[in-house]
C-alpha positions as CSV (number, residue, x, y, z in Angstrom):
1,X,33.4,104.6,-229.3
2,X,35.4,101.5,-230.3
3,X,33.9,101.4,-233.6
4,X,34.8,104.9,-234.0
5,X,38.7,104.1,-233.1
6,X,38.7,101.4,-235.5
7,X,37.3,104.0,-238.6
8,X,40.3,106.3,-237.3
9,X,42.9,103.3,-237.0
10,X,42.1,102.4,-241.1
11,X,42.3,106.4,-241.7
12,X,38.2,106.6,-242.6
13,X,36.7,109.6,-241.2
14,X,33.2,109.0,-241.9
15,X,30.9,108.6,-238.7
16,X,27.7,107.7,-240.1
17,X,27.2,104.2,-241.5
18,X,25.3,105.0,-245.0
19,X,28.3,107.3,-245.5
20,X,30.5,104.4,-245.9
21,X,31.5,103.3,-249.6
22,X,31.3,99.8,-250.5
23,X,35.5,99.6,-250.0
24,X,35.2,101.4,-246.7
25,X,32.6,98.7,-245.5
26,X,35.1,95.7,-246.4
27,X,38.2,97.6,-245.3
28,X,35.8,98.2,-241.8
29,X,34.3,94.7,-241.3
30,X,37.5,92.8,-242.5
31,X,39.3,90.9,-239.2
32,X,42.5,90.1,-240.8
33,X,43.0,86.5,-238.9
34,X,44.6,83.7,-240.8
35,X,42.7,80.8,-240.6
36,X,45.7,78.5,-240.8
37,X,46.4,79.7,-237.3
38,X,42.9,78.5,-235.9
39,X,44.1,75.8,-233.8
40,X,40.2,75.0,-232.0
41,X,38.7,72.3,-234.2
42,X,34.8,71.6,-234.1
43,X,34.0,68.6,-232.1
44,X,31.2,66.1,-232.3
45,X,29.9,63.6,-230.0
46,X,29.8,61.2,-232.4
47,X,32.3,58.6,-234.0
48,X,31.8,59.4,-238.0
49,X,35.3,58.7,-239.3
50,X,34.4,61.2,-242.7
51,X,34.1,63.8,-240.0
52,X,37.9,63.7,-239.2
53,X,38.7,65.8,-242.6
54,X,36.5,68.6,-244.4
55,X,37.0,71.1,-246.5
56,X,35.0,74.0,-246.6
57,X,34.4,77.1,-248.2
58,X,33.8,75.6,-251.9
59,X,30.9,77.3,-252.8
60,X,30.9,79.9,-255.4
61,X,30.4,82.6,-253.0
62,X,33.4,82.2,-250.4
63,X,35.3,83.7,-253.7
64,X,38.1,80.4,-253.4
65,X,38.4,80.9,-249.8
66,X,38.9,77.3,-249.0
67,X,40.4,75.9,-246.1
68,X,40.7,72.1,-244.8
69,X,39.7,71.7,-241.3
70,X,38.5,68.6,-239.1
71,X,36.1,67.2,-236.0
72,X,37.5,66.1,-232.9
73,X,35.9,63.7,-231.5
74,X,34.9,63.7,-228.2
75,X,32.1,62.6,-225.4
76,X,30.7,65.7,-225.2
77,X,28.5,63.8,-222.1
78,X,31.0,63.0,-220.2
79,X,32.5,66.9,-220.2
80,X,28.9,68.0,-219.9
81,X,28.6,65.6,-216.5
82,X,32.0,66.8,-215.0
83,X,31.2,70.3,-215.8
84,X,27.5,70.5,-214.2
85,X,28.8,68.2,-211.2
86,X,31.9,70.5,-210.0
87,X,31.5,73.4,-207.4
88,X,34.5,74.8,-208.2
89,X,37.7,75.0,-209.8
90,X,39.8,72.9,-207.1
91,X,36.6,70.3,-207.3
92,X,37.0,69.9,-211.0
93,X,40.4,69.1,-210.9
């Protein structure tokens, strides 16, 4: 049913998916988020200084959809230890 609001929403009134033209399918499957506004950065457990600054999407085939992103890094252990330790909320904190 929510995929059948959304086809409604972009004014496509097709139910069957082999119905669909090829400009219907990106209009459908497109999300519309700006990836400027992506604030979570990847993080790593280890301490590679290159790490701290990619860029990504240069391959032919993001169609010069590049962005330049990072890794935090972090000990992922030490989060892992708390995490698995706690019993609750109150005992995390």
């Amino acid at each position: 049913p929510i995929m059948l609001r959304r086809l409604q929403k972009l004014g496509i009134n097709k139910t069957q998916p082999d119905d669909l033209s090829q400009e219907e399918r990106s209009k459908f499957v497109r999300l519309d988020i700006d990836p400027d506004s992506i604030t979570w950065r990847r993080v790593c457990d280890i301490n590679d200084r290159f790490l701290r600054q990619v860029t990504i999407g240069q391959s032919p085939t993001e169609k010069d959809m590049t962005r330049t992103t990072g890794y935090d890094i972090s000990v992922a252990s030490e989060i892992m230890a708390v995490l698995a330790l706690t019993t609750s909320l109150s005992d995390m904190r």
